[in-house]
C-alpha positions in Angstrom: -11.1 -18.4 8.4 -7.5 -18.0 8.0 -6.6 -21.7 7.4 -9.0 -24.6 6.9 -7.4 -26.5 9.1 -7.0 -23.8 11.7 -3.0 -25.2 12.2 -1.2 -23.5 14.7 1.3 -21.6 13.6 5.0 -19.8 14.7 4.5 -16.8 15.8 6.5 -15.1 12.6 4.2 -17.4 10.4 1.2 -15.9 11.7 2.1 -12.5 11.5 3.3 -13.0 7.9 -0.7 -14.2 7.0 -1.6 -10.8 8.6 0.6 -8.8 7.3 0.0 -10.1 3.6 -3.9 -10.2 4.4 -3.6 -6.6 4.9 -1.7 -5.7 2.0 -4.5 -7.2 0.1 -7.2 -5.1 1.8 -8.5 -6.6 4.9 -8.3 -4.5 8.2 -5.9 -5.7 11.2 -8.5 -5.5 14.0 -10.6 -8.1 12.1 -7.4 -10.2 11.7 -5.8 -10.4 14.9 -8.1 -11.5 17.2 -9.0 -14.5 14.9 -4.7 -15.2 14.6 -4.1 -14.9 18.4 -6.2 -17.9 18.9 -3.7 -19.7 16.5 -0.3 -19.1 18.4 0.5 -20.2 22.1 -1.0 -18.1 24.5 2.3 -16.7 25.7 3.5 -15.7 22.2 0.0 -13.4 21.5 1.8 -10.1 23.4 4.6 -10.6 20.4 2.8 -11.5 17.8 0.7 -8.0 17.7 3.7 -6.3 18.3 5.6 -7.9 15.3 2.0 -7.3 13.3 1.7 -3.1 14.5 5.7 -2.5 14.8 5.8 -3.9 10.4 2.6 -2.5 9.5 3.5 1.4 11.6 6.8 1.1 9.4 5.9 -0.4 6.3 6.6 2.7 4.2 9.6 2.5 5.2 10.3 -0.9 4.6 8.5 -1.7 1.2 11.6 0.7 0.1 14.0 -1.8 1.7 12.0 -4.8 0.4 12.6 -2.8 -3.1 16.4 -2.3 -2.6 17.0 -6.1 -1.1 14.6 -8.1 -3.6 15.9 -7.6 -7.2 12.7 -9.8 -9.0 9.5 -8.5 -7.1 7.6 -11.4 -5.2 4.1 -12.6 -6.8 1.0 -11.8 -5.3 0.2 -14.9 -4.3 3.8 -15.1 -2.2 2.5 -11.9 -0.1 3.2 -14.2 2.6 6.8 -14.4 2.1 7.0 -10.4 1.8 5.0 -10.2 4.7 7.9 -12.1 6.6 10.7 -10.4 5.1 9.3 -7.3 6.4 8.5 -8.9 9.5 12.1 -9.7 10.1 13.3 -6.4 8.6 11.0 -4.6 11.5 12.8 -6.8 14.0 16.2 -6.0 13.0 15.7 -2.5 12.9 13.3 -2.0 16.2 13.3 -5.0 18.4 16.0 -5.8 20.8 16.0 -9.4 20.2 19.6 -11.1 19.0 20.2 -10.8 15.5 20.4 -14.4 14.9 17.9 -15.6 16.6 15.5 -12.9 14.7 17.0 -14.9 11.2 16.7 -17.9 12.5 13.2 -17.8 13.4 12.2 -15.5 10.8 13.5 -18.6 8.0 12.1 -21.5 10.0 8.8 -19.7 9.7 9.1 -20.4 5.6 8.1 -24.0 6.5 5.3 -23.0 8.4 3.8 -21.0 5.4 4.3 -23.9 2.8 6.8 -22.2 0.7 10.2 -24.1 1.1 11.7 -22.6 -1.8 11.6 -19.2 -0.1 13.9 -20.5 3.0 16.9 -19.6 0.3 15.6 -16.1 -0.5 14.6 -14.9 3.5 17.9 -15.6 4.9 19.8 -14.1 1.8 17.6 -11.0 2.3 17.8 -10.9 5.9 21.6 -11.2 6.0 22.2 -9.1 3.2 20.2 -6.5 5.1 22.4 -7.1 8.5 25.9 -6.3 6.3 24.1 -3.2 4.5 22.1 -1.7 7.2 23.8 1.7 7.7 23.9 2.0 3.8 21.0 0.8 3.1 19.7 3.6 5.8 22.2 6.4 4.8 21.3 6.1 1.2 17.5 7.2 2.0 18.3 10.2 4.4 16.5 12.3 2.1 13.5 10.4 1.7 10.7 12.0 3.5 8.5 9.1 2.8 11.3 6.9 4.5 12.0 8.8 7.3 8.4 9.3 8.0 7.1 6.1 7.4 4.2 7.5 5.5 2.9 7.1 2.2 3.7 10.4 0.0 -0.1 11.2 -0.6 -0.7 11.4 3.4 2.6 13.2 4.5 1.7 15.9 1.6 -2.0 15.9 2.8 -0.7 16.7 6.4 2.2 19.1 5.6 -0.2 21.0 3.4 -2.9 21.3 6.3 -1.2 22.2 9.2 2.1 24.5 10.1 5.4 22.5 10.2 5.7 21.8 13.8 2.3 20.5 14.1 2.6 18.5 11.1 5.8 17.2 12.5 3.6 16.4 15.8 1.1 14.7 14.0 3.3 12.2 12.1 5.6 11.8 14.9 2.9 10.7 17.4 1.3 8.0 14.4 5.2 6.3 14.7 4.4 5.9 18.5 3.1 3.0 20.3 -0.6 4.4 21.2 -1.4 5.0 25.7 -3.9 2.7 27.2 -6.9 5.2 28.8 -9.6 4.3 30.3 -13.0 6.2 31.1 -14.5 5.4 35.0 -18.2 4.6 35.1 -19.3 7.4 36.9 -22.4 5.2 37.7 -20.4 2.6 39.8 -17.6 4.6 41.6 -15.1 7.9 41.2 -12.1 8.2 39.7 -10.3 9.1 42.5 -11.9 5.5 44.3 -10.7 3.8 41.1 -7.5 5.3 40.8 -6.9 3.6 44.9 -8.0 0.3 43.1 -5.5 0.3 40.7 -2.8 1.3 43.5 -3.9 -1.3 45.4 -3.6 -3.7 42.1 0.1 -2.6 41.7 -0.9 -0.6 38.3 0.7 2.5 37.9 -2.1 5.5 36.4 -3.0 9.2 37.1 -5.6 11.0 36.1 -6.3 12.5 32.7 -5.5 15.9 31.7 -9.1 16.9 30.4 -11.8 14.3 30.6 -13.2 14.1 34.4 -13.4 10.3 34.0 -10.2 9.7 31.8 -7.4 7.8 33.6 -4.1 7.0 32.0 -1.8 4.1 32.6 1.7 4.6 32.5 1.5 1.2 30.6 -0.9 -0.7 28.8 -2.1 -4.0 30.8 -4.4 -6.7 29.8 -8.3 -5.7 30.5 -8.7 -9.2 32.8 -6.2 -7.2 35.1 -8.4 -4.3 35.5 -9.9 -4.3 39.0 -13.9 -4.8 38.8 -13.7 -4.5 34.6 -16.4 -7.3 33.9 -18.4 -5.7 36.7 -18.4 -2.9 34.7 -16.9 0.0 36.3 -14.6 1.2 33.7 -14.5 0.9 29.6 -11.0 1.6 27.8 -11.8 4.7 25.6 -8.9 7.3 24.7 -9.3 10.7 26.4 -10.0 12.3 23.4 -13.3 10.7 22.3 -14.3 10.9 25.7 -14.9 14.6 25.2 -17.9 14.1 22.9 -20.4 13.3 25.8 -19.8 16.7 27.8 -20.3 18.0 24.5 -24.0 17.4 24.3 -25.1 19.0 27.2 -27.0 16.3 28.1 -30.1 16.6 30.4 -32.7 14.8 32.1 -35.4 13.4 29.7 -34.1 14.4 26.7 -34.5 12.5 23.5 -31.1 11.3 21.8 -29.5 10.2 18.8 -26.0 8.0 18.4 -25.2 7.5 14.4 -22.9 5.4 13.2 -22.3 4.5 17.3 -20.2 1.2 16.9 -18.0 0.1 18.8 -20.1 1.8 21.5 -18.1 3.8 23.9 -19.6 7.1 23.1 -23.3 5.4 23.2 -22.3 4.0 27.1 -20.7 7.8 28.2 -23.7 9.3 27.0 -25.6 7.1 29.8 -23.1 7.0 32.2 -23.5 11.1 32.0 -27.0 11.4 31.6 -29.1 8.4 33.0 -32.6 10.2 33.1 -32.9 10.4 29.2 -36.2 9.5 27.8 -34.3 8.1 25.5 -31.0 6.7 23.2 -31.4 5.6 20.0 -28.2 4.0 18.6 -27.5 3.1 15.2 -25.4 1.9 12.8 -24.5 0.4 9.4 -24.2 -3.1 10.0 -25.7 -5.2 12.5 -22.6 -7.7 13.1 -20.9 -4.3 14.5 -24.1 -4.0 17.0 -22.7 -6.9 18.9 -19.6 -5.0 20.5 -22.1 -2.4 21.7 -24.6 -5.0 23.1 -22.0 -6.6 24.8 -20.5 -3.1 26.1 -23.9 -2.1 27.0 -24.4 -5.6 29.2 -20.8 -5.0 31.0 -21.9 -1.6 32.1 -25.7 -2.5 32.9 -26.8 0.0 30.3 -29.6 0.5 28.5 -30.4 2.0 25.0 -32.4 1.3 22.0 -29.9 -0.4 19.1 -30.8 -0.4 15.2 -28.9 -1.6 12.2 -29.5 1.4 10.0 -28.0 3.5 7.1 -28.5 6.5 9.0 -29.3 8.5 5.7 -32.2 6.1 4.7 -34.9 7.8 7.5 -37.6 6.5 5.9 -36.1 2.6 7.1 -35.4 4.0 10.8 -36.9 7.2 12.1 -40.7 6.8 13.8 -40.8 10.9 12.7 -40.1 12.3 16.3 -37.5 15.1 16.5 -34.4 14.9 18.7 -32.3 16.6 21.1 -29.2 16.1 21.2 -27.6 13.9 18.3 -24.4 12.4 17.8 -22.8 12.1 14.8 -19.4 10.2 15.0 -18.9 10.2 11.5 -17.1 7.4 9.3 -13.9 9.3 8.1 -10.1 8.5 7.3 -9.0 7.9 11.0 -5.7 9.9 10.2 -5.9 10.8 14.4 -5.7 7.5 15.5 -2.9 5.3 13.4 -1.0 4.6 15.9 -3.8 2.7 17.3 -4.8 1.6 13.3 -1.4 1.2 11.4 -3.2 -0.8 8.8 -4.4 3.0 7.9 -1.2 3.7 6.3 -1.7 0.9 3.8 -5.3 0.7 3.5 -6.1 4.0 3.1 -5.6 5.9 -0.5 -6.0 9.3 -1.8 -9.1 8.9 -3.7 -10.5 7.9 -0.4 -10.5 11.5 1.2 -13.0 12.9 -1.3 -15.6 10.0 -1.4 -15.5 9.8 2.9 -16.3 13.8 2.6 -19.2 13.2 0.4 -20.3 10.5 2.8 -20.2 12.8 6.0 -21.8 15.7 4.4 -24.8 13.5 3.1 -25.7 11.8 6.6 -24.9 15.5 8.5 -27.8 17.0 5.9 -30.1 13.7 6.6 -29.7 13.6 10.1 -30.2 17.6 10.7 -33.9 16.9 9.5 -34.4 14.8 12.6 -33.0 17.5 15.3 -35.4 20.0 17.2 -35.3 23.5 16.9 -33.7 24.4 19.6 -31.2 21.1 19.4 -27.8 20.7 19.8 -25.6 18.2 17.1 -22.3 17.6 18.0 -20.1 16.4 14.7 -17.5 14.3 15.3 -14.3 12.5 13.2 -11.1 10.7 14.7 -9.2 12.4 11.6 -7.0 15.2 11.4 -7.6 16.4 7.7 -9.6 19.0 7.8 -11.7 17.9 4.2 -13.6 16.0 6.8 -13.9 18.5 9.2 -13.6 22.3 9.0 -14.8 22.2 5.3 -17.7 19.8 6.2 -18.8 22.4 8.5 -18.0 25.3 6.8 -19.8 24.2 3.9 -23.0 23.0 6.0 -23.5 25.9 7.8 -23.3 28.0 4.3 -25.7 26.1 2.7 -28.5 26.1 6.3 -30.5 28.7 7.2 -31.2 27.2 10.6 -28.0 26.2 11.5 -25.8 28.0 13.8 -22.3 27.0 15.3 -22.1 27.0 19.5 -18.3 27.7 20.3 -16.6 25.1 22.4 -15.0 26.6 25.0 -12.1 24.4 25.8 -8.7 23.6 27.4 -7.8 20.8 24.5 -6.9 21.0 21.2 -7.1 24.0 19.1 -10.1 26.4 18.4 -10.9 26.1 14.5 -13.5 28.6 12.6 -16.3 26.5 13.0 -15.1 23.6 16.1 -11.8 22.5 18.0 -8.9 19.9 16.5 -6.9 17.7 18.7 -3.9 16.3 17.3 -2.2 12.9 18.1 0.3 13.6 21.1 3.0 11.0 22.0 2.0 9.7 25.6 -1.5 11.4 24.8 -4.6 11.8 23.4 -5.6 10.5 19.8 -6.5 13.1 16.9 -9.6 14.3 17.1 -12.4 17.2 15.4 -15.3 18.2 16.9 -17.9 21.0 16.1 -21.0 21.5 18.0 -24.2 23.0 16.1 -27.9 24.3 17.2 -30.5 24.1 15.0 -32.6 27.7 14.9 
C-alpha cells in the first residue's frame, strides 16, 4: 500500500510518491495502477503522463535538480525531489501555463506532509523559469543530457551498433510508445476488425509485418475497443507478435512457453495453432500467472499454467520431450523503454552480465527438454547484444546438436545467428530473436 490511509491525493502529489518509489527500486507498472485509484478519475490520463514524461527524462533532469538544489535533498525527502522534477518535466515538455504548473506543483508540498519544502519548490521552480536557456545552453555538450540516458547505457548502445542506428535506438526510447494490437484470428479478421474500429470512430491501419497486428494512429482506452472483453483482440506490440509464426506451429504438437507472463505470446501461440496436444506455460512466480489466467479467460483459451523456475526440471517437467519451445527470456528490456522508462533508473551496469548468465543457464536447461527434431525459438525485448547474439553464439559453440534455422524475414536486421529489431518512433519495440533445431 502506498498510504495507510489510502488518502486521495493531487495529481502532482501522487506522481511525486511514484516517482520517489522508483528512485528507490520499485518498478512503475506495479505502482501506477495501485496510484490511479488514488486520484479523480479524470486526472488518471495526466497523472501517467507526468509519471512516464519525468521518469523518460530523468537523466536529464537529475543534472538540473543538481544545478538548482545547492544542499542535496535526504533520502527520506525523495518525495520532494520527485516533484521538483515533476514540475521541471512540465516546464520543459508540457503545454500547460507556466504558472499554473508552479502553482500546483507547490500546493502539492501540502499534500505530501512536507510544509517546509513549499519555500524550496517554488524557489527551484522559478529559478528554473529565469534560467532555462542557460541552464539548457550550458549542457549542449552533455551526451548524457541530451540523450536522456544514463552514461553506462548510451556507451553500451554506441559501442553495439553503427551511429545512426544507435542514434535510432535512443531516439525512439525518448518517444511516447504506439498502441498495437494483435486480432484473434479465432473470432474474426483483421480486415473485419479494422471496419469495427471505423465504425467506432478509431483511426488504425494495418501493421507492417505481423498478419494480425493493427496500429492505432492514437492510443485509446481498452473499454473503447469494440468486442475487447469478448475477446477478439489483445494489445501486444508488433514486434513480439512475430515470435508465434516463428515456431512453425502445427497440429498436435507438444509446446513449451518459459518464463510466459504477461501472456500474450502464450494466447498467439493458440490463436495460431488451436489443435496442439498441448501448451505448457510457465513462469517464476505465481502472482504473475494471474494476468495470464485472466488473458487466457478473455480470449476463451486454454493451456496448462505452472509457477516454475524453469531451470529447476526436476520441480516441473513429467520427462516428455517437446516441440516447439518458447523461451522469452528475462533480459534488460533496452527495446522497449519507451514503454518501461523506469528502465533508465532501475537498471545498472552490473545488471547486463548477471541477466546473461541467467538466459544462458535456462537456454542449456530447457534444450534437455526439446525433441530431436525440435525447433526453440529464443527470444529478448533488449537490444544489447550480451543477451542475444553472444548467448547464441556461445550456445551453439558449446552443442553438438544444436543448429541455427535462418529467419527469413522482412523486419529487423539479419544477425549471425537470428534477426534484431530496433525501437522505431511510431513503430515496433526492440526486439532479438534466433530460432534453433535440435539434431
Amino acid at each position: 500500500m502506498a498510504n495507510k490511509n489510502n488518502k486521495i491525493l493531487t495529481t502532482r502529489a501522487a506522481a511525486a510518491e511514484v516517482i520517489a518509489k522508483v528512485l528507490r527500486g520499485q518498478s512503475l507498472s506495479a505502482l501506477l495502477p495501485e496510484y490511479s485509484e488514488r486520484v479523480e478519475e479524470k486526472d488518471r490520463p495526466l497523472l501517467k503522463e507526468l509519471c512516464f514524461g519525468t521518469l523518460r527524462w530523468y537523466p536529464q533532469i537529475s543534472i538540473l535538480l543538481k544545478s538548482l538544489i545547492q544542499k542535496p535533498l535526504r533520502e527520506k525527502d525523495l518525495e520532494i525531489q520527485g516533484l521538483v522534477a515533476c514540475g521541471l518535466y512540465q516546464l520543459m515538455h508540457m503545454r500547460i501555463a507556466e504558472h499554473a504548473i508552479i502553482n500546483e506543483t507547490v500546493s502539492a508540498v501540502t499534500k505530501l506532509n512536507r510544509p517546509w519544502a513549499k519555500g524550496l519548490v517554488n524557489a527551484v521552480l522559478r529559478s528554473f523559469q529565469r534560467q532555462q536557456q542557460e541552464l539548457l545552453d550550458s549542457q549542449s555538450d552533455n551526451a548524457v543530457f541530451q540523450t536522456a540516458h544514463p552514461k553506462w547505457l548510451l556507451k553500451k548502445i554506441n559501442d553495439s551498433w553503427p551511429e545512426e542506428i544507435a542514434t535510432q535506438i535512443v531516439a525512439a526510447n525518448n518517444e511516447r510508445a504506439p498502441m498495437t494490437l494483435r486480432v484473434n484470428a479465432l473470432r474474426t479478421s483483421r480486415q473485419d476488425y479494422l471496419d469495427c474500429l471505423t465504425a467506432a470512430g478509431i483511426s488504425a491501419s494495418a501493421a507492417e509485418y505481423s498478419a494480425q497486428g493493427i496500429v492505432l494512429d492514437a492510443p485509446c482506452d481498452v473499454n473503447d475497443l469494440p468486442n475487447f472483453k469478448d475477446g477478439h483482440v489483445s494489445i501486444q506490440d508488433e514486434a513480439a507478435q512475430l515470435a508465434a509464426g516463428l515456431l512453425m506451429l502445427d497440429k498436435g504438437q507438444r509446446v513449451l512457453d518459459a518464463c510466459c507472463a504477461p501472456g500474450g505470446k502464450t494466447c498467439h501461440i493458440l490463436e495460431s495453432a488451436p489443435d496442439l496436444e498441448s501448451l505448457l506455460a510457465i513462469d517464476l512466480e505465481q502472482r504473475r500467472l494471474i494476468r495470464v489466467e485472466e488473458n487466457l479467460a478473455r480470449l476463451q483459451l486454454k493451456a496448462d499454467l505452472k509457477a516454475a523456475n524453469a531451470n529447476d526440471l526436476e520441480r516441473w517437467w513429467d520427462g516428455n520431450t517437446y516441440d516447439r519451445i518458447l523461451i522469452d527470456a528475462p533480459c534488460s528490456a533496452t527495446g522497449v523503454i519507451r514503454r518501461h522508462p523506469d528502465i533508465k533508473i532501475l537498471r545498472k551496469p552490473a545488471d547486463i552480465d548477471k541477466l546473461a548468465a541467467i538466459q544462458t543457464k535456462i537456454l542449456t536447461s530447457l534444450w534437455q527438454t526439446l525433441k530431436p527434431g525440435g525447433i526453440l525459438v529464443y527470444a529478448t525485448c533488449s537490444v544489447l547484444p550480451d543477451e542475444n547474439e553472444q548467448i547464441i553464439k556461445h550456445f551453439v559453440a558449446s552443442q553438438n546438436d544444436a543448429e541455427i534455422l535462418k529467419i527469413d524475414a522482412a523486419w529487423g536486421i539479419a544477425t549471425d545467428h537470428g534477426r534484431q529489431l530496433f525501437p522505431l518512433v511510431n513503430g515496433n519495440d526492440g526486439f532479438y530473436y534466433s530460432r534453433l533445431r535440435k539434431l
